[in-house]
N, C-alpha and C positions, 0 to 999 in steps of 0.2 A: 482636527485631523485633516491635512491637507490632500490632493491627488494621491492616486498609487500607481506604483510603475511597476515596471517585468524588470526583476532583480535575477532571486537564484530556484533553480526548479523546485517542485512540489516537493520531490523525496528528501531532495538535500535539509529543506527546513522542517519537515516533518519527522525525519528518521528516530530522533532521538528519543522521541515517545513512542511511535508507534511502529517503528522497525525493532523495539526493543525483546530481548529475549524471555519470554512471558511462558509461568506454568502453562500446563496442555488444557487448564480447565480454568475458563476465565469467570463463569459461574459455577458456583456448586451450593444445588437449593435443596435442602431437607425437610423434609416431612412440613414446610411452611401452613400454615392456618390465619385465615386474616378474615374477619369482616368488619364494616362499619360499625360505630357509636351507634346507639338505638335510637338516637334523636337522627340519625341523617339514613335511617332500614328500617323500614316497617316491620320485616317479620325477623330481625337478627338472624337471617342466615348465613352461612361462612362463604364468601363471596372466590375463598382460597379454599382447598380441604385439602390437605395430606399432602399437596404437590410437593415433587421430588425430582430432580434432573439435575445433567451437568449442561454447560454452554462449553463446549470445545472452542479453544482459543485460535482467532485465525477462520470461523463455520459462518457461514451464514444459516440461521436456524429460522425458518417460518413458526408462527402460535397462531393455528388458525381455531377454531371452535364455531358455535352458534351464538347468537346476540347472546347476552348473559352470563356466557361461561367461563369471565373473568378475565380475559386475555387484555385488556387496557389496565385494571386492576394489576393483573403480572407486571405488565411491563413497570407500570408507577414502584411498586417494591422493589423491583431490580433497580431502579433510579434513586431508588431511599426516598420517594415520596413519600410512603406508605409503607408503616412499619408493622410487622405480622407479630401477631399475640402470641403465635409459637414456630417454632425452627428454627432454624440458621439460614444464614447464606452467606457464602464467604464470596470475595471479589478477589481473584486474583491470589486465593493463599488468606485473604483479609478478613475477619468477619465485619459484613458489612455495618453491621449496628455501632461498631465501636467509632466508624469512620464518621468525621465530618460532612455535612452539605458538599463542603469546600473541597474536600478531599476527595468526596467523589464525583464531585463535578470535572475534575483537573483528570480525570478516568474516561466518563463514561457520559459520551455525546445524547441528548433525547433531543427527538424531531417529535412534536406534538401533531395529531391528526387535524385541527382547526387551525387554517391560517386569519380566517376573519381577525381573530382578537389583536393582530398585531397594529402597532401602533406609527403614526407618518411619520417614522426615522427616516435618515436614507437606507442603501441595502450597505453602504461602505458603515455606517453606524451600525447598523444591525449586527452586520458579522462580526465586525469589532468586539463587539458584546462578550463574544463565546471569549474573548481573552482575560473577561474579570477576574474566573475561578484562580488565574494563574500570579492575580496583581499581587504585590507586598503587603502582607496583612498591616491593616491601619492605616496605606496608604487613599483608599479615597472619600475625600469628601463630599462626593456630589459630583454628575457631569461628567464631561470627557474630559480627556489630559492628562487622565493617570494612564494610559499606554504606552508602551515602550516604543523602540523603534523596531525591535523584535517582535515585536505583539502585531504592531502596522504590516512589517513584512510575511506574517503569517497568515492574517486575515487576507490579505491581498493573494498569497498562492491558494488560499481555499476559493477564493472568489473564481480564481481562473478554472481551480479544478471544475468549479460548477460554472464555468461558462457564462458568468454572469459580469465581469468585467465591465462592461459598454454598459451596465444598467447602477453603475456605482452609488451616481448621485442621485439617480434617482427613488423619489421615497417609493417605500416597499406598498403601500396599498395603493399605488397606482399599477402595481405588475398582475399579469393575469394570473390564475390560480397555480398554470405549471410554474412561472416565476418564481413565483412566492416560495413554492416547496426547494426548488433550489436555493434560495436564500438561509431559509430555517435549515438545511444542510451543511452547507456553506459554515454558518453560523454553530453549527455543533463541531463541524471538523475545524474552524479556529479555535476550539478549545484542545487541539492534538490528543484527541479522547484516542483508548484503547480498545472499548467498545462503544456502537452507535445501535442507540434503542430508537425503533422507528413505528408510530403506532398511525396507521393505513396510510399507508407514506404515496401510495399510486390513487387513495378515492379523489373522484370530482376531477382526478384529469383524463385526458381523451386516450386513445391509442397508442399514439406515439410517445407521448409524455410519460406514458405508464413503462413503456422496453426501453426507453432511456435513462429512467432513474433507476430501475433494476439491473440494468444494463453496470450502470455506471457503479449501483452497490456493490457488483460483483467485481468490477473493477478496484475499488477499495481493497477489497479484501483480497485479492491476488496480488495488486502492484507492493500493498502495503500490511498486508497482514492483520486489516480491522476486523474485528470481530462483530458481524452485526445480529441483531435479534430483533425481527419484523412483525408487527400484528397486521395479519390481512383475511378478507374475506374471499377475495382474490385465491382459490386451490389450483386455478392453470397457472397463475404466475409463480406461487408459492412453490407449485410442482418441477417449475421451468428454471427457477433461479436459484431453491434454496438447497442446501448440503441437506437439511437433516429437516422436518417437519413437527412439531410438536399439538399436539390435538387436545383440546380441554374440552369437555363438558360437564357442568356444573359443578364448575369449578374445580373439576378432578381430569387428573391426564388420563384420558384414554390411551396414547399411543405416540411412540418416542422412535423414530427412526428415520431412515431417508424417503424420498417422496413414493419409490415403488413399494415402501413397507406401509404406508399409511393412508397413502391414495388408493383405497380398496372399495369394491362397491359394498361389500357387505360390511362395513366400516362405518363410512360414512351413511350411510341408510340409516342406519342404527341410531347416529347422532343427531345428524338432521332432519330421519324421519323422512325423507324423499328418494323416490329411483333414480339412482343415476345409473347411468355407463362409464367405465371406465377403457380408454386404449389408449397406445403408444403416439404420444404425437410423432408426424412421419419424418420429422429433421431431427428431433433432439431424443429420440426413443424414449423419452420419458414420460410418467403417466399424463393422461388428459382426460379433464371430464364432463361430460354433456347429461341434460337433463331433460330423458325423452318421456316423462310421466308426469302425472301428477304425485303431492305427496300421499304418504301411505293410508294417512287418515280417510284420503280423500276418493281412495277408492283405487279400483287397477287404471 
């Protein structure tokens, strides 16, 4: 795969997936129940229980919870990592079980939370990658060269969308942590996904890097109509960027609605078990929350 160059804008090459006219509900999860093989869970507990929700198409939806309460678990199920012992869930009209790997990779973009594991590609190989789901079945055997020139000119408008251009040839574990996460981005929007699953998509970067990729989700999904769905621990970002907030703890929804329905003190206490404060951040009037106590156990 040679250079890339400034051809045709972002929307023009992307429209055709992801400007496309899509039911209102691009998940729809029923009564799901999932947990581990007894050989990989000590005590077989259901790591899923009864969860139920829809993903409005076009939302950005936060799943934030406590360690444990399944939100990396969600996201893998929604990916078809992980397949639930009972429910449904349809993609898009679809029920996901019936779907291929392939078929819903060619949907639905995943950003994984560990960039360590990636391997000294360049970052132009890497994004490349997101275009396999899309190759002619049986066309490859190994290696690059099976991408089109279509597939080239798409990887390269994702690149520019994330900014990452100038860093093309260079391999991916020489970029710093915020790089990296633009890559693995970069790298799911080459595959012209219709949703993008992002599990702690702002940990281990600083400040700025944190209002830039959120920044930029939210950009996604207005310029382009993506649907994203974010696991974070993060409740000020969660509260600042996302449509709708979805709250698990163990492994069961607490609470389903926008950030002033779920960012509640007596809410979150309850799950986490600590005092917070909740008030209006003074620019964006939406909830913000500060942690002027110890937790509950721990006394007033």
């Amino acid at each position: 795969m040679n250079g890339f160059s400034d051809r045709r804008s972002d929307a023009s090459l992307m429209a055709d997936s992801i400007g496309a006219i899509m039911p209102s509900d691009a998940y729809n999860v029923q009564f799901i129940r999932f947990r581990y093989p007894a050989r990989e869970s000590q005590d077989g507990r259901w790591i899923l229980d009864g969860v139920s929700f829809q993903v409005q198409a076009g939302e950005v939806l936060g799943v934030v919870g406590p360690n444990g309460s399944g939100k990396t678990s969600l996201l893998k199920v929604l990916a078809r990592g992980l397949s639930p012992q009972e429910g449904r869930i349809s993609l898009f009209g679809q029920n996901l079980a019936s779907m291929t790997q392939q078929d819903v990779a060619c949907v639905v973009g995943v950003v994984p939370q560990d960039t360590q594991q990636l391997f000294p590609f360049t970052v132009a190989e890497t994004v490349i990658m997101g275009r396999f789901p899309h190759r002619p079945r049986g066309r490859w055997t190994g290696g690059f060269g099976w991408e089109s020139h279509q597939d080239i000119e798409i990887a390269e408008q994702a690149m520019m969308t994330m900014d990452i251009g100038h860093v093309a040839h260079r391999a991916v574990t020489d970029l710093s942590g915020g790089e990296r996460q633009r890559v693995l981005i970069a790298r799911a929007l080459g595959q012209t996904p219709k949703v993008l699953l992002l599990d702690e998509p702002t940990a281990f970067l600083d400040l700025q890097h944190q209002v830039e990729i959120c920044s930029l989700l939210r950009r996604l999904k207005e310029e382009r109509g993506l649907t994203v769905v974010l696991v974070s621990h993060d409740l000020n970002l969660v509260g600042q960027y996302c449509d709708r907030i979805l709250l698990l703890d163990n492994g069961q929804v607490v609470r389903l609605g926008r950030p002033e329905e779920v960012i509640e003190p007596d809410v979150l206490e309850r799950v986490y078990g600590c005092r917070v404060l909740v008030d209006q951040h003074p620019v964006s009037g939406l909830p913000r929350v500060t942690m002027p106590g110890r937790c509950l156990s721990g006394g007033t």
